[in-house]
C-alpha positions as CSV (number, residue, x, y, z in Angstrom):
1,X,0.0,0.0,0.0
2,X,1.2,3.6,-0.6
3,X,3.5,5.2,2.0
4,X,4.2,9.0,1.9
5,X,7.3,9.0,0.0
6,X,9.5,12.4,0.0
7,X,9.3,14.8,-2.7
8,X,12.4,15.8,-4.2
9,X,14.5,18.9,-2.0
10,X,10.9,19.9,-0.7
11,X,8.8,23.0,0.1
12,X,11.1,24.4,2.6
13,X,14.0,24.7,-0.2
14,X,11.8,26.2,-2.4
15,X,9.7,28.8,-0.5
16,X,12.5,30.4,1.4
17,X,14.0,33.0,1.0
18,X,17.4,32.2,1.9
19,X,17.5,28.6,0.5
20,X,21.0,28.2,0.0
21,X,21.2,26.2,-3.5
22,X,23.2,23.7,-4.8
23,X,26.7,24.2,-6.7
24,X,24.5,23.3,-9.7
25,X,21.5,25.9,-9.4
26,X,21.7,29.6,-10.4
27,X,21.6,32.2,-7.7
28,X,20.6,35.2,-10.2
29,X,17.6,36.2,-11.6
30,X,17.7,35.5,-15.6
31,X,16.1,37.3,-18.8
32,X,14.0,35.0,-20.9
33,X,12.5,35.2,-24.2
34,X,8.8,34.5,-23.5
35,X,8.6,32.3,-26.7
36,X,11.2,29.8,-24.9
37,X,8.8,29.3,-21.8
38,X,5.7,26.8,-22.1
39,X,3.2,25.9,-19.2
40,X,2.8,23.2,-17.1
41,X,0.3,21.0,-18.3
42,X,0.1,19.3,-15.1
43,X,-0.5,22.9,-13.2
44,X,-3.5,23.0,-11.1
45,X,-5.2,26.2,-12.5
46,X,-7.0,25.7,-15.4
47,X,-9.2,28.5,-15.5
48,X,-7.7,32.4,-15.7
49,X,-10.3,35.4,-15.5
50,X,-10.1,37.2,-18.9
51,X,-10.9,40.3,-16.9
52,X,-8.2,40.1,-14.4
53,X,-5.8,38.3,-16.5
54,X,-6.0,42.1,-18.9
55,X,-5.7,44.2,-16.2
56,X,-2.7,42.4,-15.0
57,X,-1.5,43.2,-19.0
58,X,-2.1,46.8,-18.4
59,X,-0.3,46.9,-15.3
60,X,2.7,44.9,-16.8
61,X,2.7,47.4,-19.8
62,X,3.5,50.4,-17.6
63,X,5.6,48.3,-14.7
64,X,6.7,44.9,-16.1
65,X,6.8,41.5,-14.3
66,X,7.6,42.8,-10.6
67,X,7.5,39.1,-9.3
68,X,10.4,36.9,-12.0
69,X,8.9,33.6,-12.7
70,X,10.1,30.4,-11.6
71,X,11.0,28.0,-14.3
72,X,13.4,24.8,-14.8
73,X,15.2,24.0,-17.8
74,X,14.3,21.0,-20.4
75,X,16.6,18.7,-22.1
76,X,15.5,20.8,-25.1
77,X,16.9,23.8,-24.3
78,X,13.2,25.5,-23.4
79,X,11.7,26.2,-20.2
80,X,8.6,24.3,-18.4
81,X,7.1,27.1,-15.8
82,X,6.8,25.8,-12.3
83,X,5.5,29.1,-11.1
84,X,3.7,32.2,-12.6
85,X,1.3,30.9,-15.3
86,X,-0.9,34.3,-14.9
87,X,1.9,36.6,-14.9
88,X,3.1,34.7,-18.2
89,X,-0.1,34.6,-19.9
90,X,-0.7,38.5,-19.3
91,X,3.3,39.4,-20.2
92,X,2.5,37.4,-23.5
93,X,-0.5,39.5,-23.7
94,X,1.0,42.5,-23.0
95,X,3.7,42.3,-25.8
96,X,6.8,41.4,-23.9
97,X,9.2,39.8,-25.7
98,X,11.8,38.8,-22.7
99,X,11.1,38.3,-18.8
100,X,12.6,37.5,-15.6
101,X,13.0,33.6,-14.3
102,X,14.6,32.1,-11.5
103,X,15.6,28.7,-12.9
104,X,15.8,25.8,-10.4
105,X,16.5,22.2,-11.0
106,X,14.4,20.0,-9.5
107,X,12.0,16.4,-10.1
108,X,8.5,16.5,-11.6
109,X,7.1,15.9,-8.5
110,X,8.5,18.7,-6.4
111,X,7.6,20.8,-9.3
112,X,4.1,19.5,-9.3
113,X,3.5,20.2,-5.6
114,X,5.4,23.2,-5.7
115,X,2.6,24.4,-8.5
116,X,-0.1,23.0,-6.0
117,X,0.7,24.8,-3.0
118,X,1.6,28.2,-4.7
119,X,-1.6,28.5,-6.1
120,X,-3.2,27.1,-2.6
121,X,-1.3,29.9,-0.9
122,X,-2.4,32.4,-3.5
123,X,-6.0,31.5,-3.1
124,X,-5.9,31.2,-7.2
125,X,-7.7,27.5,-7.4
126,X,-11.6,27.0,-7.3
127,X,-12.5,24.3,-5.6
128,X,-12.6,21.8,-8.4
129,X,-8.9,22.4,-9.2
130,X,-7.8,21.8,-5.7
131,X,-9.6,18.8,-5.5
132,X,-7.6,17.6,-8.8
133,X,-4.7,18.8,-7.4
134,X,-4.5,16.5,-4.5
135,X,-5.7,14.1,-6.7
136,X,-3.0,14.1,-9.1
137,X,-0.4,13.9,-6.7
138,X,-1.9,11.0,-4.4
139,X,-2.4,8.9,-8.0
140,X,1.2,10.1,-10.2
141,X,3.4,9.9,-6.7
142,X,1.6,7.0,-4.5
143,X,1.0,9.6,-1.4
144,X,-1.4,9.1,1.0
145,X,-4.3,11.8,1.5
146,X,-2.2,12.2,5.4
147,X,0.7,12.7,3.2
148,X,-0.6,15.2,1.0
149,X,-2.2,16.9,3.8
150,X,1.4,16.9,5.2
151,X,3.1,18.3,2.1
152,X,0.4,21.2,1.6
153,X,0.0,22.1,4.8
154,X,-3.7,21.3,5.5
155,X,-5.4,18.7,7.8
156,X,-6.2,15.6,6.5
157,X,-9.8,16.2,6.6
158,X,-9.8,18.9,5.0
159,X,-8.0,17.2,2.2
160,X,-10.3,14.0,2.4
161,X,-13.4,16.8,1.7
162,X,-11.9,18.6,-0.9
163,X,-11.4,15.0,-2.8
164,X,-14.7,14.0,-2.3
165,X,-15.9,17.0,-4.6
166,X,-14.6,14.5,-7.5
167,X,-17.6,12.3,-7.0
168,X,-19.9,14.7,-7.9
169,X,-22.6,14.1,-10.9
170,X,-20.6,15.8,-14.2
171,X,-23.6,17.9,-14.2
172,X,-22.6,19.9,-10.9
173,X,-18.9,20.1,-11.6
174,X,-19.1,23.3,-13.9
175,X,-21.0,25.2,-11.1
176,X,-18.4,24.3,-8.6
177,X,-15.9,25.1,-11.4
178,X,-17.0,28.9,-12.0
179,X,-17.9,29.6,-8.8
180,X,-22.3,29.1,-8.9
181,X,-22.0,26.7,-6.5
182,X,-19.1,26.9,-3.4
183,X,-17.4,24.2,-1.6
184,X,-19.4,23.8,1.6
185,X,-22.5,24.0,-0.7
186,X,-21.0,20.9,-3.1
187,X,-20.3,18.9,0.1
188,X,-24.2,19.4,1.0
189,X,-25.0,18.1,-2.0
190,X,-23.2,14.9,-1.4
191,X,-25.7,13.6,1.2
192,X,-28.3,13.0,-1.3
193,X,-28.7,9.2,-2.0
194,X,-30.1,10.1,-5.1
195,X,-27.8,11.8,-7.9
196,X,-30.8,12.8,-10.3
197,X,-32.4,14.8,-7.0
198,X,-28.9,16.3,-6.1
199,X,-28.5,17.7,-10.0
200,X,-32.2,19.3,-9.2
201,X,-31.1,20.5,-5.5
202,X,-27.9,22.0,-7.2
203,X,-29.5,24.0,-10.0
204,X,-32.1,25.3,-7.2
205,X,-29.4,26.2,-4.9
206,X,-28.2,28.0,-8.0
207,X,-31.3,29.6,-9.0
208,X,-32.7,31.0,-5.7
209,X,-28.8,31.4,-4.1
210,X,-29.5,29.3,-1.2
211,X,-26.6,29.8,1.8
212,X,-25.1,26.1,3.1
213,X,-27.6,26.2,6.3
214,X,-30.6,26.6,3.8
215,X,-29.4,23.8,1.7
216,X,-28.6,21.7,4.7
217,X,-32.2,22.4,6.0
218,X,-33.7,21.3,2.4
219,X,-31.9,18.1,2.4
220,X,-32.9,17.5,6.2
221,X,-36.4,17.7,5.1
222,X,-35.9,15.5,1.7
223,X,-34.3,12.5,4.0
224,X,-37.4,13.2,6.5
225,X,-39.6,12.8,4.1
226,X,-38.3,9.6,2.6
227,X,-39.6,5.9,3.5
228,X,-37.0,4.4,5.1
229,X,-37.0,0.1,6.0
230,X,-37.6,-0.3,9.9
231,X,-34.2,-1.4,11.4
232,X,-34.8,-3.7,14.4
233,X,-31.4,-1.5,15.9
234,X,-32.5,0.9,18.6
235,X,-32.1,4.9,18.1
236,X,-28.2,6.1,18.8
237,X,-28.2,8.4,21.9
238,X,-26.3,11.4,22.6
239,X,-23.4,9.7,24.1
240,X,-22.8,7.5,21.0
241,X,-23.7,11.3,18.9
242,X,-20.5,12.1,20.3
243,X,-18.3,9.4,19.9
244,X,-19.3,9.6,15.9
245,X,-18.2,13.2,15.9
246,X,-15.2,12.1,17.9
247,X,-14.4,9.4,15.2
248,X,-15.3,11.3,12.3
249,X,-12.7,14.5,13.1
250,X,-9.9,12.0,13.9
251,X,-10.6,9.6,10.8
252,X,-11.0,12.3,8.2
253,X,-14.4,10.5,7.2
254,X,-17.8,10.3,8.2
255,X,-18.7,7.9,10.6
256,X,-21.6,6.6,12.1
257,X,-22.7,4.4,15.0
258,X,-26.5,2.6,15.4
259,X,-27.7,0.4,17.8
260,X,-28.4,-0.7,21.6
261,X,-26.8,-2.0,24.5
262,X,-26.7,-5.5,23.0
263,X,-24.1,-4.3,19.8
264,X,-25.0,-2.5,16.9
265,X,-23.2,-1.4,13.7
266,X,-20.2,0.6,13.3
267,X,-20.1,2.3,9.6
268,X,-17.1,4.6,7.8
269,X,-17.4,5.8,4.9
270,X,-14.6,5.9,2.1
271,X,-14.0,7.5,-1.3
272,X,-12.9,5.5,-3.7
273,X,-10.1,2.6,-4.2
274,X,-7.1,4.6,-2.8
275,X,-8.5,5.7,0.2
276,X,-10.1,2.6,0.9
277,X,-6.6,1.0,1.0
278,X,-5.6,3.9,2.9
279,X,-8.1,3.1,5.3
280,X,-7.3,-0.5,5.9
281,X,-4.0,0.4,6.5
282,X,-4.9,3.0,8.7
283,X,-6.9,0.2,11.1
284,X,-4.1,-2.3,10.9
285,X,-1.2,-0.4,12.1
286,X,-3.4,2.4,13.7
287,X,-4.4,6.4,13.3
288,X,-1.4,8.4,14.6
């Protein structure tokens, strides 16, 4: 099963400002012609604001790139960008012909999460992206969602949420995408049993621009209204209420406990194959 494996130098050596480099890596900021720079196509950001993407132009027109791109050199003798996509796209668009780089060497996968956690720190990804984002590194590197908590400094529940955007109905995923529809409101949506009734609760959370606690009161009254099979377990009381909050914060998953003083049932929930394995690992050698 996947272990958390280490990525390249790391963040530390790439955020700081003191890093001290290797003999091999440049110290000195570098002029570029823009035509010898190409984007990541593994970068998280796919989408750029046409509005904000020209007035960055405009600004770069009268001040240039403040803020030099960070780049590493290909075998090819062109440059993949690491870091900067949006001041790149808007000094294209602007009409420069050269720009500032730092150039560091390092492995896809440092380069990958670097790209991740820039734009997580910039506040630049919608919520779709980020979820793709951890994605992409838990699947291309073999990282655990704990390890990619680790790397990106978030808790692992809050990674384990944002992936479980991903299972949305394709339907929804655009209005998560372009910002109709925001992240706690998507996770509401996910506790519909039905997808066709959580496309309809989506475009009416849309449509009326219901907050999170009016969404979470219409699916309240949708599972209240529902004819559920009588369970011979006995109600869960408050104590046990507890316990499944308890669980659910440490676990990074929703859990949930039914049944009497006799024994009862014990559910967690898991999102897709990886995490499943993740989670039977978890229970053999234990949550730390």
């Amino acid at each position: 099963m996947a272990r958390q494996s280490g990525l390249g130098r790391g963040l530390d050596a790439l955020f700081a400002d003191t890093v001290e480099l290797n003999e091999k890596e440049d110290r000195t900021v570098k002029r570029v012609k823009i035509t010898d720079i190409e984007p990541d196509k593994n970068q998280p950001r796919k989408i750029f604001d046409e509005e904000k993407l020209t007035e960055l132009a405009d600004s770069i027109k009268e001040n240039g790139v403040i803020t030099p791109l960070i780049v590493r050199k290909e075998e090819n003798g062109r440059y993949k960008l690491i870091a900067g996509e949006r001041r790149w796209r808007a000094a294209r668009r602007a009409g420069l012909d050269e720009v500032d780089v730092y150039i560091r060497e390092i492995d896809d996968a440092t380069a990958d999460l670097y790209a991740l956690v820039e734009n997580l720190q910039r506040v630049d990804l919608n919520p779709l992206e980020e979820a793709n984002g951890y994605k992409l590194l838990m699947e291309k590197y073999h990282l655990t969602q704990e390890s990619v908590a680790s790397q990106v400094g978030k808790s692992r529940p809050a990674v384990t949420n944002s992936l479980r955007l991903l299972s949305l109905p394709d339907e929804i995923l655009p209005m998560l995408e372009n910002g109709s529809l925001s992240a706690g409101q998507a996770r509401t949506l996910l506790g519909y049993d039905d997808e066709n009734v959580m496309i309809r609760a989506a475009r009416e959370a849309v449509v009326k621009k219901l907050s999170v606690r009016e969404m979470e009161k219409a699916l309240r009254s949708y599972k209240s209204g529902k004819d559920k099979p009588k369970s011979k377990l006995k109600p869960i009381n408050c104590d046990i209420k507890a316990v499944e909050s308890d669980l659910s914060e440490k676990m990074g998953r929703r859990v949930t406990l039914t049944g009497g003083s006799k024994g009862g049932i014990l559910s967690i929930q898991f999102y897709g194959d990886d995490d499943l394995n993740d989670l039977i690992e978890k229970i053999t050698y234990g949550f730390r």
